[in-house]
PDB file of N, CA, C and O in Angstrom:
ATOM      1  N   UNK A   1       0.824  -1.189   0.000  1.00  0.00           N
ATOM      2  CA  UNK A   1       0.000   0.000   0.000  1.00  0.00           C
ATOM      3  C   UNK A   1       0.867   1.251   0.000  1.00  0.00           C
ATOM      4  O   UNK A   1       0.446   2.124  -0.759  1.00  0.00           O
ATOM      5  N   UNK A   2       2.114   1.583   0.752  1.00  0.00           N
ATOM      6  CA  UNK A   2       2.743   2.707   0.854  1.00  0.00           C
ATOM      7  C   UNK A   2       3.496   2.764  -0.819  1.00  0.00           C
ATOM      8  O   UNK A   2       3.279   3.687  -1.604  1.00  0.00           O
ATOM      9  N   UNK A   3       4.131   1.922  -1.032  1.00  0.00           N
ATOM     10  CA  UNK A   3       3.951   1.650  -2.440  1.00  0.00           C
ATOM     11  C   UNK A   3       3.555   2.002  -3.696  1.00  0.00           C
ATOM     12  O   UNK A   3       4.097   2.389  -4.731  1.00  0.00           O
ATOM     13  N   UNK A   4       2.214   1.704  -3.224  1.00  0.00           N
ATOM     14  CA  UNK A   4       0.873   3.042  -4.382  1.00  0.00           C
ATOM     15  C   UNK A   4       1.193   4.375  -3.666  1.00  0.00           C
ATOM     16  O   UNK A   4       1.606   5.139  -4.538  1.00  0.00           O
ATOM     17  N   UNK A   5       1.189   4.781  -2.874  1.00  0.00           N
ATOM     18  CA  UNK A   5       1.109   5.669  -1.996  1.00  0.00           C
ATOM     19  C   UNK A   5       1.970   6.625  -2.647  1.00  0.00           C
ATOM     20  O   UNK A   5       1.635   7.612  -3.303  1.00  0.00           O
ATOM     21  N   UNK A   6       3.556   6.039  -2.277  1.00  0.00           N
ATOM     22  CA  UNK A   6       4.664   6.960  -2.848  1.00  0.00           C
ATOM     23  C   UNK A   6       5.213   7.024  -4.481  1.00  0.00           C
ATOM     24  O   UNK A   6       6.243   7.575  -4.870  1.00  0.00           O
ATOM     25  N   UNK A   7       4.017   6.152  -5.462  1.00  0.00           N
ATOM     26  CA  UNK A   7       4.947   6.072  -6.774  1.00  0.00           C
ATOM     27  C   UNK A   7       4.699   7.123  -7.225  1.00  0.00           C
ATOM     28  O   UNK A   7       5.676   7.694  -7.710  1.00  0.00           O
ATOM     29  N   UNK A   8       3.309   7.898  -7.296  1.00  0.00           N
ATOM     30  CA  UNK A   8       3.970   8.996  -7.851  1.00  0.00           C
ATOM     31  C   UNK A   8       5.208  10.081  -7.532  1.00  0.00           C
ATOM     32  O   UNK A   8       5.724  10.745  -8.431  1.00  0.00           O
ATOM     33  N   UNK A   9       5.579  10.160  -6.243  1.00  0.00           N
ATOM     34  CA  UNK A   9       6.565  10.720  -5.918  1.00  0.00           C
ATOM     35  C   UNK A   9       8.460  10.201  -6.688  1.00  0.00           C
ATOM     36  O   UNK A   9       9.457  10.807  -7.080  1.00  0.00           O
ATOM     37  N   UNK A  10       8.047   8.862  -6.542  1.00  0.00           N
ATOM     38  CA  UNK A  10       9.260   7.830  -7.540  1.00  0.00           C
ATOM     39  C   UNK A  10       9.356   8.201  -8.599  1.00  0.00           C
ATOM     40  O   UNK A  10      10.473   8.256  -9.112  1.00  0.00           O
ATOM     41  N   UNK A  11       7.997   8.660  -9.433  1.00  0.00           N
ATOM     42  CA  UNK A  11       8.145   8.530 -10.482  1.00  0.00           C
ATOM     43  C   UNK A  11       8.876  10.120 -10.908  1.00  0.00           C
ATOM     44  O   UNK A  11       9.660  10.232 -11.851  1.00  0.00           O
ATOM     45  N   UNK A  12       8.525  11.081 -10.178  1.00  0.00           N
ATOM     46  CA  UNK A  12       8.834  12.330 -10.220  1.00  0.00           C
ATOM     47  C   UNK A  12      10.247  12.174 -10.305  1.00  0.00           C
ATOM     48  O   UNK A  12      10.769  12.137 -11.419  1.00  0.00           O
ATOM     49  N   UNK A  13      10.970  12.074  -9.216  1.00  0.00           N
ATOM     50  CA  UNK A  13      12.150  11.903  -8.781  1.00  0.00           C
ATOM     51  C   UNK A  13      12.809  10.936 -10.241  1.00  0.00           C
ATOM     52  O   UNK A  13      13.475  11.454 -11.138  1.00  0.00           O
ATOM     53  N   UNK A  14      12.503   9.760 -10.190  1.00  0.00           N
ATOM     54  CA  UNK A  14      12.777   9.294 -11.798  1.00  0.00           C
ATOM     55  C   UNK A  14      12.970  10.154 -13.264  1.00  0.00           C
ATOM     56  O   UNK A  14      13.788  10.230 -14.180  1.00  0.00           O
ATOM     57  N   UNK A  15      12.190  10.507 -13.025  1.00  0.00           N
ATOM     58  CA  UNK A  15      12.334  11.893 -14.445  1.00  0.00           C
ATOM     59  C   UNK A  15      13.381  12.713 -14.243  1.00  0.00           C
ATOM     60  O   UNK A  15      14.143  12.916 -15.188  1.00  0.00           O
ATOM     61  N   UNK A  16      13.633  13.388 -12.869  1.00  0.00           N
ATOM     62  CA  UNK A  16      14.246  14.139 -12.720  1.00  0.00           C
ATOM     63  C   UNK A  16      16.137  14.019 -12.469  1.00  0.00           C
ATOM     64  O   UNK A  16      17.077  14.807 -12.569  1.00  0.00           O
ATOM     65  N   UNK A  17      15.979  12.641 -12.121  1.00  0.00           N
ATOM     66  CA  UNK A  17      17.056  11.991 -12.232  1.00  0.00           C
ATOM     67  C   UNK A  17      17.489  11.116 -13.470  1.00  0.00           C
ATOM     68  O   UNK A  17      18.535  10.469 -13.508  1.00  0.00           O
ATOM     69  N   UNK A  18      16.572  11.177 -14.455  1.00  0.00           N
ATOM     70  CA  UNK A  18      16.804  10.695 -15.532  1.00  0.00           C
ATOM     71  C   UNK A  18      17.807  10.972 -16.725  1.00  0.00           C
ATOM     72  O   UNK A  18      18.237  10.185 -17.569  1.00  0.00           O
ATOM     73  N   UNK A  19      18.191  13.084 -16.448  1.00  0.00           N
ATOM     74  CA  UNK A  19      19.609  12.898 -17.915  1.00  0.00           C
ATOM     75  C   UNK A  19      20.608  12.406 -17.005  1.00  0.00           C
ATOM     76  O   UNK A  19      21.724  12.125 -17.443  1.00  0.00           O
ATOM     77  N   UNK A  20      20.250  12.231 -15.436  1.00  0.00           N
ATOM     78  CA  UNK A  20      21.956  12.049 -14.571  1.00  0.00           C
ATOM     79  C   UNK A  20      22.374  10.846 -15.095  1.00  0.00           C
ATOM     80  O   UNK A  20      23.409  10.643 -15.729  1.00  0.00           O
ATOM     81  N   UNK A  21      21.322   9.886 -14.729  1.00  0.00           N
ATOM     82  CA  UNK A  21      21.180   8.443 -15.397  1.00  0.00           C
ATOM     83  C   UNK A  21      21.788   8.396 -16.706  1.00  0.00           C
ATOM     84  O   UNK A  21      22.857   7.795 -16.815  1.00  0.00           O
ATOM     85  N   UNK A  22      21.173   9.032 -17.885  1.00  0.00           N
ATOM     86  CA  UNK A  22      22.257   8.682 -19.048  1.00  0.00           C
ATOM     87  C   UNK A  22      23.346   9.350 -19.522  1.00  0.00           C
ATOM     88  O   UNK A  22      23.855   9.223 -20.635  1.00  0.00           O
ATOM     89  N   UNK A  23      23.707  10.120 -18.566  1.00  0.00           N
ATOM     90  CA  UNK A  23      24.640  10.634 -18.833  1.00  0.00           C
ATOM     91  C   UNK A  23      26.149  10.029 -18.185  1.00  0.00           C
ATOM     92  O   UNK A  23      27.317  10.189 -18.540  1.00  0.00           O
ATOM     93  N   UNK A  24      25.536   9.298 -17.115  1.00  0.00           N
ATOM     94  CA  UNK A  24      26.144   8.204 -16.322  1.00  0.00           C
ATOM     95  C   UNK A  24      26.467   7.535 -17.182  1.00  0.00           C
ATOM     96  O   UNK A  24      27.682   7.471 -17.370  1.00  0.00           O
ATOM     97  N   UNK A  25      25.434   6.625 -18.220  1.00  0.00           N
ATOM     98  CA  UNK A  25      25.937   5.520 -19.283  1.00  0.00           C
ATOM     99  C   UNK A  25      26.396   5.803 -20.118  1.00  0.00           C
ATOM    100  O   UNK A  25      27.277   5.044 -20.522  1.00  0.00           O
ATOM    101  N   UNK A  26      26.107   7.058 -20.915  1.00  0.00           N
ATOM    102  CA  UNK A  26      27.651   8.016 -21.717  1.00  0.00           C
ATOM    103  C   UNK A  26      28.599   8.026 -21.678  1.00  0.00           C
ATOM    104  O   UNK A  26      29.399   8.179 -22.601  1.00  0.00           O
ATOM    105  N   UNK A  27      28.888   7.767 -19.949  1.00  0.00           N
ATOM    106  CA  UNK A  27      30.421   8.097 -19.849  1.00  0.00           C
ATOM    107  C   UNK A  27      30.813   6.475 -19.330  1.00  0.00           C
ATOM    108  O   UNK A  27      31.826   5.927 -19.764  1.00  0.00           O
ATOM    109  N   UNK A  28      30.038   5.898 -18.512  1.00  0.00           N
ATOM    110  CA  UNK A  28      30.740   4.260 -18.711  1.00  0.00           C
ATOM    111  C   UNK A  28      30.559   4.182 -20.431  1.00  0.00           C
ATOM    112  O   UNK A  28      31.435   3.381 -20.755  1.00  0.00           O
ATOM    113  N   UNK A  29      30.122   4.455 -21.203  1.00  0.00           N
ATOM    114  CA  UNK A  29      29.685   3.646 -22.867  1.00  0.00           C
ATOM    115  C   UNK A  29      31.575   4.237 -23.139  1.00  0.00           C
ATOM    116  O   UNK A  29      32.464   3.409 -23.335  1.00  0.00           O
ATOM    117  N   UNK A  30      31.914   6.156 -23.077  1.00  0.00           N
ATOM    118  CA  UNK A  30      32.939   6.297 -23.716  1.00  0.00           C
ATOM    119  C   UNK A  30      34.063   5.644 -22.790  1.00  0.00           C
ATOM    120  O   UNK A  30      35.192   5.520 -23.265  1.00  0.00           O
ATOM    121  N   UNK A  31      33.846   5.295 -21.715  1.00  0.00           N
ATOM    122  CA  UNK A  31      35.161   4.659 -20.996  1.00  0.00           C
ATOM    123  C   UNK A  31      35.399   3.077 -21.791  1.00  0.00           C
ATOM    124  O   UNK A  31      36.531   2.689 -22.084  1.00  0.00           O
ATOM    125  N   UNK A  32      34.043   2.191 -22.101  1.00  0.00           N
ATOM    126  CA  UNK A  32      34.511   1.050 -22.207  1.00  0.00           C
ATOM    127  C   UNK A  32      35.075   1.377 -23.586  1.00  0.00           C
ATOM    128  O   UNK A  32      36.109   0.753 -23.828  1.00  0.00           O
ATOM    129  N   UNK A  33      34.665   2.184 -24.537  1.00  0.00           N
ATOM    130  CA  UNK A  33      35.090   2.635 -26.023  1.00  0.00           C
ATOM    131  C   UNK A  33      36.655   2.920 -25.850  1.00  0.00           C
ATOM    132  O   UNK A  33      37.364   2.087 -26.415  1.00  0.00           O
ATOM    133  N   UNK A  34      37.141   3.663 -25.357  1.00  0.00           N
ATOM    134  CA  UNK A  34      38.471   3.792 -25.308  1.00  0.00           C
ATOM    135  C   UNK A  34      39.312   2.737 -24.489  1.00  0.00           C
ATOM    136  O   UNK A  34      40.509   2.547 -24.705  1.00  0.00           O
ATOM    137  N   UNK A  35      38.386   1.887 -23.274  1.00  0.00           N
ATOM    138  CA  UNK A  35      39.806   0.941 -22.741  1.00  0.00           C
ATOM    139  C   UNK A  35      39.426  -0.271 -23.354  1.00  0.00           C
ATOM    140  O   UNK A  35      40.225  -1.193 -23.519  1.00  0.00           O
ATOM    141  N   UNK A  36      38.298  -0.311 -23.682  1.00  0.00           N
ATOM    142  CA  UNK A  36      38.365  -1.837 -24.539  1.00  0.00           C
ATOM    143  C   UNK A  36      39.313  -2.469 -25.384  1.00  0.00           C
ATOM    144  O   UNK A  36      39.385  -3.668 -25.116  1.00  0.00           O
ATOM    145  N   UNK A  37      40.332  -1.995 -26.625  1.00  0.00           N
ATOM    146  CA  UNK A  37      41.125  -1.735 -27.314  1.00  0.00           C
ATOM    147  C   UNK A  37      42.309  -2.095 -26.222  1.00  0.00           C
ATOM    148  O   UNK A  37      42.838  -3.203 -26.297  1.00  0.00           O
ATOM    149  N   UNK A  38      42.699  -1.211 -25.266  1.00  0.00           N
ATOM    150  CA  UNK A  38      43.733  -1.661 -24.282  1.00  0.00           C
ATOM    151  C   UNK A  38      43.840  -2.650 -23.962  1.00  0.00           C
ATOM    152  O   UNK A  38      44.692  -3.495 -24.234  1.00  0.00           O
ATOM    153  N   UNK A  39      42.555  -2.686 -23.024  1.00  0.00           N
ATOM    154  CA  UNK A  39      42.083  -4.160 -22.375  1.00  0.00           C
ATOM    155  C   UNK A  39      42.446  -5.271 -23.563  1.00  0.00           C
ATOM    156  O   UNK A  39      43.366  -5.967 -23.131  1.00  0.00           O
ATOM    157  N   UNK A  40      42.099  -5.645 -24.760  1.00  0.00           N
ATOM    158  CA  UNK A  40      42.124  -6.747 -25.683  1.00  0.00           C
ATOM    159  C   UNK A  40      43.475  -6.611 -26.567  1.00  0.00           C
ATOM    160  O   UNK A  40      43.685  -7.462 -27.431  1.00  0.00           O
ATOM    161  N   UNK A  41      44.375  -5.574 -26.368  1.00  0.00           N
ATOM    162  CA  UNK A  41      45.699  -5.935 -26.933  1.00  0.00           C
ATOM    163  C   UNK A  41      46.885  -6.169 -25.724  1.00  0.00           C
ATOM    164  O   UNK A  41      48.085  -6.417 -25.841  1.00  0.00           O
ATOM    165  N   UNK A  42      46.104  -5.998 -24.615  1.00  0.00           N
ATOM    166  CA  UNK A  42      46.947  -6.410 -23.269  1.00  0.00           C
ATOM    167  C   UNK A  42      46.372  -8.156 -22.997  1.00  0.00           C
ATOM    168  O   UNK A  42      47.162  -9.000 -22.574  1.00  0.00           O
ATOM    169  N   UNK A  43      45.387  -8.382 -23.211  1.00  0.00           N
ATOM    170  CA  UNK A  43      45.250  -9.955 -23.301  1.00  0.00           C
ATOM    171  C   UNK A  43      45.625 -10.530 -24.611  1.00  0.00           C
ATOM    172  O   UNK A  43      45.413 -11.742 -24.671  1.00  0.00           O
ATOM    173  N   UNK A  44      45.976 -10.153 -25.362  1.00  0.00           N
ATOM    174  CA  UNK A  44      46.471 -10.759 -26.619  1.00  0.00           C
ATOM    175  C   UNK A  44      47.911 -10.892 -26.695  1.00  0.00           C
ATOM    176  O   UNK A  44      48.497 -11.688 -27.428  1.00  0.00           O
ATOM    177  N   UNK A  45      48.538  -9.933 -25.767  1.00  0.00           N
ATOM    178  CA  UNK A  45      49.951 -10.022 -25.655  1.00  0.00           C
ATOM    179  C   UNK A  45      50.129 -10.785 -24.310  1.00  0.00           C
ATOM    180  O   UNK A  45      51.260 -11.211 -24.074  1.00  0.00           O
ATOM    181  N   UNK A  46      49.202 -10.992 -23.460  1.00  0.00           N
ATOM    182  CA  UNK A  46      49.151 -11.947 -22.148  1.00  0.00           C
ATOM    183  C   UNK A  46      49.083 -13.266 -23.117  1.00  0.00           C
ATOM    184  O   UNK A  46      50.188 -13.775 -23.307  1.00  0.00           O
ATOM    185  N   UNK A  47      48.123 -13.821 -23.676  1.00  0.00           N
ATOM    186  CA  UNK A  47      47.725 -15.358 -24.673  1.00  0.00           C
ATOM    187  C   UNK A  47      49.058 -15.229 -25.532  1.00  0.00           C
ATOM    188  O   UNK A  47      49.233 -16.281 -26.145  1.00  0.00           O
ATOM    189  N   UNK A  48      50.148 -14.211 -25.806  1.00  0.00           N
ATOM    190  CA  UNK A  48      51.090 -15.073 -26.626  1.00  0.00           C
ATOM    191  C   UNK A  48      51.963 -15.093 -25.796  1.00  0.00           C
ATOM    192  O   UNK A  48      52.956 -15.568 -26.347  1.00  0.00           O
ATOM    193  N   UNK A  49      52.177 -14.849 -24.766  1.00  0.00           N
ATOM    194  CA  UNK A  49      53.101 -15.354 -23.981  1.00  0.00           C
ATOM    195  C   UNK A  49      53.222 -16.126 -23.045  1.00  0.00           C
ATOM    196  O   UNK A  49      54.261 -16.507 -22.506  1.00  0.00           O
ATOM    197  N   UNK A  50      51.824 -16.468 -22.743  1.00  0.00           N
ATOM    198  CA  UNK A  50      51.450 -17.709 -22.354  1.00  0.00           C
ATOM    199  C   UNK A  50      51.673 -18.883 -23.050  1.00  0.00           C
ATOM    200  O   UNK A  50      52.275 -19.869 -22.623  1.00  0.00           O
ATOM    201  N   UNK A  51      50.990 -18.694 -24.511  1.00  0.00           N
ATOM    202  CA  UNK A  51      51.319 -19.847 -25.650  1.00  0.00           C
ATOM    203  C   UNK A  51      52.921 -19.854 -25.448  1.00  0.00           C
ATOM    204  O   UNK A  51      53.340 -20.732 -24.695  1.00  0.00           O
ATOM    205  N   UNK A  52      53.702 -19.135 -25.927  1.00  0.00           N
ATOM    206  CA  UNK A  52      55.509 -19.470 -25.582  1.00  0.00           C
ATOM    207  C   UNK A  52      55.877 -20.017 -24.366  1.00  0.00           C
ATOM    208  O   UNK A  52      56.689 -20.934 -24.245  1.00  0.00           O
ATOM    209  N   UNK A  53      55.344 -19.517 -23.544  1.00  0.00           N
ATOM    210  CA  UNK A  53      55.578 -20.583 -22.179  1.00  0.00           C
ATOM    211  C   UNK A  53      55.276 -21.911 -22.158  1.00  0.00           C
ATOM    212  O   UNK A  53      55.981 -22.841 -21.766  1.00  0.00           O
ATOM    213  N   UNK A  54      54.005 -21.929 -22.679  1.00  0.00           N
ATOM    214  CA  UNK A  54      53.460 -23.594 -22.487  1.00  0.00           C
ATOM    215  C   UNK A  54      54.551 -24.366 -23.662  1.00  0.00           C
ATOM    216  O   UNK A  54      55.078 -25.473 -23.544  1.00  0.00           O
ATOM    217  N   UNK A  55      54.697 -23.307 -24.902  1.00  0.00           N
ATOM    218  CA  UNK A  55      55.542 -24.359 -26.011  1.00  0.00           C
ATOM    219  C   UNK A  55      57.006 -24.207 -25.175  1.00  0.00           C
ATOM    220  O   UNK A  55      57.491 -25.339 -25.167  1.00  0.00           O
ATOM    221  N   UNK A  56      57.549 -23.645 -24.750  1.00  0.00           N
ATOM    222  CA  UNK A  56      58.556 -23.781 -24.302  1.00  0.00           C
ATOM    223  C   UNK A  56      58.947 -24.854 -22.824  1.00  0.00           C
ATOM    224  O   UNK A  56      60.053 -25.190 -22.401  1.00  0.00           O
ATOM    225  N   UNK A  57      57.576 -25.185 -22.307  1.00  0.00           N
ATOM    226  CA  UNK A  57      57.584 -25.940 -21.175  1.00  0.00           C
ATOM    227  C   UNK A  57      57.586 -27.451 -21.794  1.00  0.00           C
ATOM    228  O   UNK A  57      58.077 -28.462 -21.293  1.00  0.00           O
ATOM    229  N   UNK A  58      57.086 -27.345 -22.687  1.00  0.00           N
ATOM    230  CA  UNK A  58      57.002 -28.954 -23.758  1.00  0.00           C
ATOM    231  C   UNK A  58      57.833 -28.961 -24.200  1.00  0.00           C
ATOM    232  O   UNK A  58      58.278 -30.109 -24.190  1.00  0.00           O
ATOM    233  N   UNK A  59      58.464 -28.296 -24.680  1.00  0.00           N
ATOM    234  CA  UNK A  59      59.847 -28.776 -25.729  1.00  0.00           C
ATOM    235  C   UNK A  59      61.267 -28.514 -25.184  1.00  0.00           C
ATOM    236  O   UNK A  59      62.304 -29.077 -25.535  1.00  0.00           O
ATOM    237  N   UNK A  60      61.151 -27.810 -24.508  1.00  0.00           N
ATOM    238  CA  UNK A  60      62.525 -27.540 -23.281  1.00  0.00           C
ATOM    239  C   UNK A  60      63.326 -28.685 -22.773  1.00  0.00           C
ATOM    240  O   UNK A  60      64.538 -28.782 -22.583  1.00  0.00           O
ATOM    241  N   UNK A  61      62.159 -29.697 -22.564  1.00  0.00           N
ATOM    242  CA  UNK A  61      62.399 -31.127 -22.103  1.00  0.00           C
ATOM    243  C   UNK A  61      63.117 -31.921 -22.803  1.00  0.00           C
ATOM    244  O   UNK A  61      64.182 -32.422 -22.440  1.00  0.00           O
ATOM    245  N   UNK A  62      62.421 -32.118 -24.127  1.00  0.00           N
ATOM    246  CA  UNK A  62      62.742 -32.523 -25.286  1.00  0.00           C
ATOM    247  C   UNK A  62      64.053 -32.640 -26.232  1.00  0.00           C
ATOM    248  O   UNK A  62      64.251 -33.455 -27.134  1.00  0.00           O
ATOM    249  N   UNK A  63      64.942 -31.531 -25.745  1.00  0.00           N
ATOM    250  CA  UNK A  63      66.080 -30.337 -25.961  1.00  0.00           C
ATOM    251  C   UNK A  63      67.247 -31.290 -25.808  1.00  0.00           C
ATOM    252  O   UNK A  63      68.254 -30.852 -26.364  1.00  0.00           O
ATOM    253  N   UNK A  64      67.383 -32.270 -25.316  1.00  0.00           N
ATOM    254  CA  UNK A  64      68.042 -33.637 -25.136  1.00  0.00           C
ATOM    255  C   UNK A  64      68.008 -33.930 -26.162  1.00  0.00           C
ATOM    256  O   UNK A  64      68.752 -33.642 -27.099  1.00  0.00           O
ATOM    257  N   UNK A  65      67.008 -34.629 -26.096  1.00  0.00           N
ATOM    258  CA  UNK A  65      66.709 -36.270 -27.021  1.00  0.00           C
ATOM    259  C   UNK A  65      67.293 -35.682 -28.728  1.00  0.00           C
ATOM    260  O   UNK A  65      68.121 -36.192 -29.483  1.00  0.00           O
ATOM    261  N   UNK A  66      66.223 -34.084 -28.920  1.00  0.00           N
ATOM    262  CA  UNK A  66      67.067 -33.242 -30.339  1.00  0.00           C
ATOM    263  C   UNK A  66      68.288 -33.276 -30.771  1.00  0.00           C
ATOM    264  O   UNK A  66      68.697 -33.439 -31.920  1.00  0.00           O
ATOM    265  N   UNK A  67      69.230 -33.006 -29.153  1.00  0.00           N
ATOM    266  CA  UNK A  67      70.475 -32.629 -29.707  1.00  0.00           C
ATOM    267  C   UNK A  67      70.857 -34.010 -29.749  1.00  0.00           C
ATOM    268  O   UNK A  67      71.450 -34.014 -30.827  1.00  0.00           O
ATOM    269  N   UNK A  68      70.937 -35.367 -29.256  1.00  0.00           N
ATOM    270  CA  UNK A  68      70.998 -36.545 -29.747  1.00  0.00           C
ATOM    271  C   UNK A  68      71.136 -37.472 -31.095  1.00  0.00           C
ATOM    272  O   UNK A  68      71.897 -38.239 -31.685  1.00  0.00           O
ATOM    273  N   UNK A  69      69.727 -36.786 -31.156  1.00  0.00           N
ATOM    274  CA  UNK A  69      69.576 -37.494 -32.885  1.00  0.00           C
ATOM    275  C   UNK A  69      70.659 -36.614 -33.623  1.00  0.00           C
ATOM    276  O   UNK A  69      71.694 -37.086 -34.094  1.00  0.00           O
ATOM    277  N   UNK A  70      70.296 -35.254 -33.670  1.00  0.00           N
ATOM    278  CA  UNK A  70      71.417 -34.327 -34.087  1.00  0.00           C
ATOM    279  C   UNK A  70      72.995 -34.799 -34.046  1.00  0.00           C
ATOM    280  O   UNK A  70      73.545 -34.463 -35.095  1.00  0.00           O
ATOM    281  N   UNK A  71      73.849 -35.455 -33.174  1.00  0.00           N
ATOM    282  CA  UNK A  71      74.682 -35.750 -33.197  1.00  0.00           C
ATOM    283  C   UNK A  71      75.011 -37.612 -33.396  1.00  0.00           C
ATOM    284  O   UNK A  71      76.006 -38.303 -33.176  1.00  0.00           O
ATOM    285  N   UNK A  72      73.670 -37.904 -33.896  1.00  0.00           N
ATOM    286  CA  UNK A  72      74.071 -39.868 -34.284  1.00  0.00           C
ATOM    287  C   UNK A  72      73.852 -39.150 -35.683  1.00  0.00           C
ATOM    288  O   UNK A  72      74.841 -39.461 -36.347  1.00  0.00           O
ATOM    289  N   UNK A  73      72.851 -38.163 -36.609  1.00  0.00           N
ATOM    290  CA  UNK A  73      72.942 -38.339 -37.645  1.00  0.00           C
ATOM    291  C   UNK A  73      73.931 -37.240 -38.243  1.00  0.00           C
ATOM    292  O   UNK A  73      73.738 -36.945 -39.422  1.00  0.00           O
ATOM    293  N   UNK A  74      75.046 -36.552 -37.514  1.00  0.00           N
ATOM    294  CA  UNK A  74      75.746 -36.073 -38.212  1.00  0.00           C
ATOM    295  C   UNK A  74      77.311 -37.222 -38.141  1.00  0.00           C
ATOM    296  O   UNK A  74      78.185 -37.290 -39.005  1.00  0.00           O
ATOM    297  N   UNK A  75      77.238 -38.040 -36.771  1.00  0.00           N
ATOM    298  CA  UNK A  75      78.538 -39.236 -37.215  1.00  0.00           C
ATOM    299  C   UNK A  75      77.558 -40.110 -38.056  1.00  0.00           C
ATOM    300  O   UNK A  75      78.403 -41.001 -37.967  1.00  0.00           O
ATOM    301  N   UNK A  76      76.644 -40.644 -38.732  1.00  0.00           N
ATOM    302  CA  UNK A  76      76.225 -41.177 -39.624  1.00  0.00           C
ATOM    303  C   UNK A  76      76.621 -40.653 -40.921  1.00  0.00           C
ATOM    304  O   UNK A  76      76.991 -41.410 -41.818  1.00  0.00           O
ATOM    305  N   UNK A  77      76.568 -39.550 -41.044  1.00  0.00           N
ATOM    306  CA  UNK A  77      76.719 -38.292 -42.610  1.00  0.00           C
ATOM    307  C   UNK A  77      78.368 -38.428 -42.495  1.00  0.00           C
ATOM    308  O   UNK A  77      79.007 -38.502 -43.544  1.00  0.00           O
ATOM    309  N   UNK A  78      78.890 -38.453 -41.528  1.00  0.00           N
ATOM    310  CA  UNK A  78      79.987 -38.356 -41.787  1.00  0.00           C
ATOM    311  C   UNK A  78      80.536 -39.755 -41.873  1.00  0.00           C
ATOM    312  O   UNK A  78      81.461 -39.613 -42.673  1.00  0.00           O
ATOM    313  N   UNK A  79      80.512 -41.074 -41.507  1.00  0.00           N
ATOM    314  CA  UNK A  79      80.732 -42.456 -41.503  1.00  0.00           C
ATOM    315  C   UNK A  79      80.378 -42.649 -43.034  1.00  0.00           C
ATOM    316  O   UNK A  79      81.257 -42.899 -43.858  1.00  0.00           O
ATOM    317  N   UNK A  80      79.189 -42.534 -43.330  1.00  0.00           N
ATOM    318  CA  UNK A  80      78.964 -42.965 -44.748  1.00  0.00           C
ATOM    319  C   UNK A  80      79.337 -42.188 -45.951  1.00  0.00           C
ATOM    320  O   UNK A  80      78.969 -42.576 -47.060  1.00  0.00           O
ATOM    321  N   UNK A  81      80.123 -40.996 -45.787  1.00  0.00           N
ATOM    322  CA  UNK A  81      80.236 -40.404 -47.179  1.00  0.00           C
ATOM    323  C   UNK A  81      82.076 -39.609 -46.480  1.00  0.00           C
ATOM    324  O   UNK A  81      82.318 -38.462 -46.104  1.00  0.00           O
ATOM    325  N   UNK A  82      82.893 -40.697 -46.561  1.00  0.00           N
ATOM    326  CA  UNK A  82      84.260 -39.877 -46.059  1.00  0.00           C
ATOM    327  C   UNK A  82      84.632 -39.168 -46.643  1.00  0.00           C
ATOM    328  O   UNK A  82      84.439 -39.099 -47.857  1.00  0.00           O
ATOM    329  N   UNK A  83      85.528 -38.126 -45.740  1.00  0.00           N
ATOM    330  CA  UNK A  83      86.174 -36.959 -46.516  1.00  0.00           C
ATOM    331  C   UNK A  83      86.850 -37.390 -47.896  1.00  0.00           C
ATOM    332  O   UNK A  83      86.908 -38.619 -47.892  1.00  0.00           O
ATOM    333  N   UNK A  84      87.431 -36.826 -49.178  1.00  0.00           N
ATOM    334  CA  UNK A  84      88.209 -37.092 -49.835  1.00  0.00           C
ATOM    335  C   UNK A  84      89.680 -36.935 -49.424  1.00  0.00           C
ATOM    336  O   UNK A  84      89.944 -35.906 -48.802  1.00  0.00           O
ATOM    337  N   UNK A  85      90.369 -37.528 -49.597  1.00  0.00           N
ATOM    338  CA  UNK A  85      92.414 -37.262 -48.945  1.00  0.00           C
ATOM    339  C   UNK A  85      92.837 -37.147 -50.362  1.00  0.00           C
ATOM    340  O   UNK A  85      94.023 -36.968 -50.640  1.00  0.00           O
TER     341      UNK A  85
END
């Protein structure tokens, strides 16, 4: 009942607070307009350096076994095709 009572008073107050209201969302609308752009080339440079981390956490390991083969198939290259004297 107080409810009915006071809406027209709400509603007054509503109107009257109404350009504060969008003028409020004007300025969050031009804030997200200008940091959005920030915001999404600062996570895009966060996701590639994340991606290099994770590839570098996988293959870092690996960095062995590479230089391995690397050195059976260069005494192979060199066993099978000798220098000329």
């Amino acid at each position: 009942m107080l409810c009915l009572l006071l809406l027209p008073f709400h509603l007054i107050l509503g109107l009257l607070f109404l350009p504060f209201i969008l003028l409020r969302a004007v300025f969050k609308l031009l804030a997200a307009m200008i940091l959005l752009p920030i915001v999404l080339a600062v996570a895009f440079v966060g996701l590639l350096i994340g991606g290099l981390a994770i590839s570098f956490a996988v293959l870092l390991p690996l960095l062995p076994f590479a230089l391995l083969a690397l050195f059976i198939w260069a005494i192979v290259k060199l066993v099978a095709h000798p220098a000329a004297t």
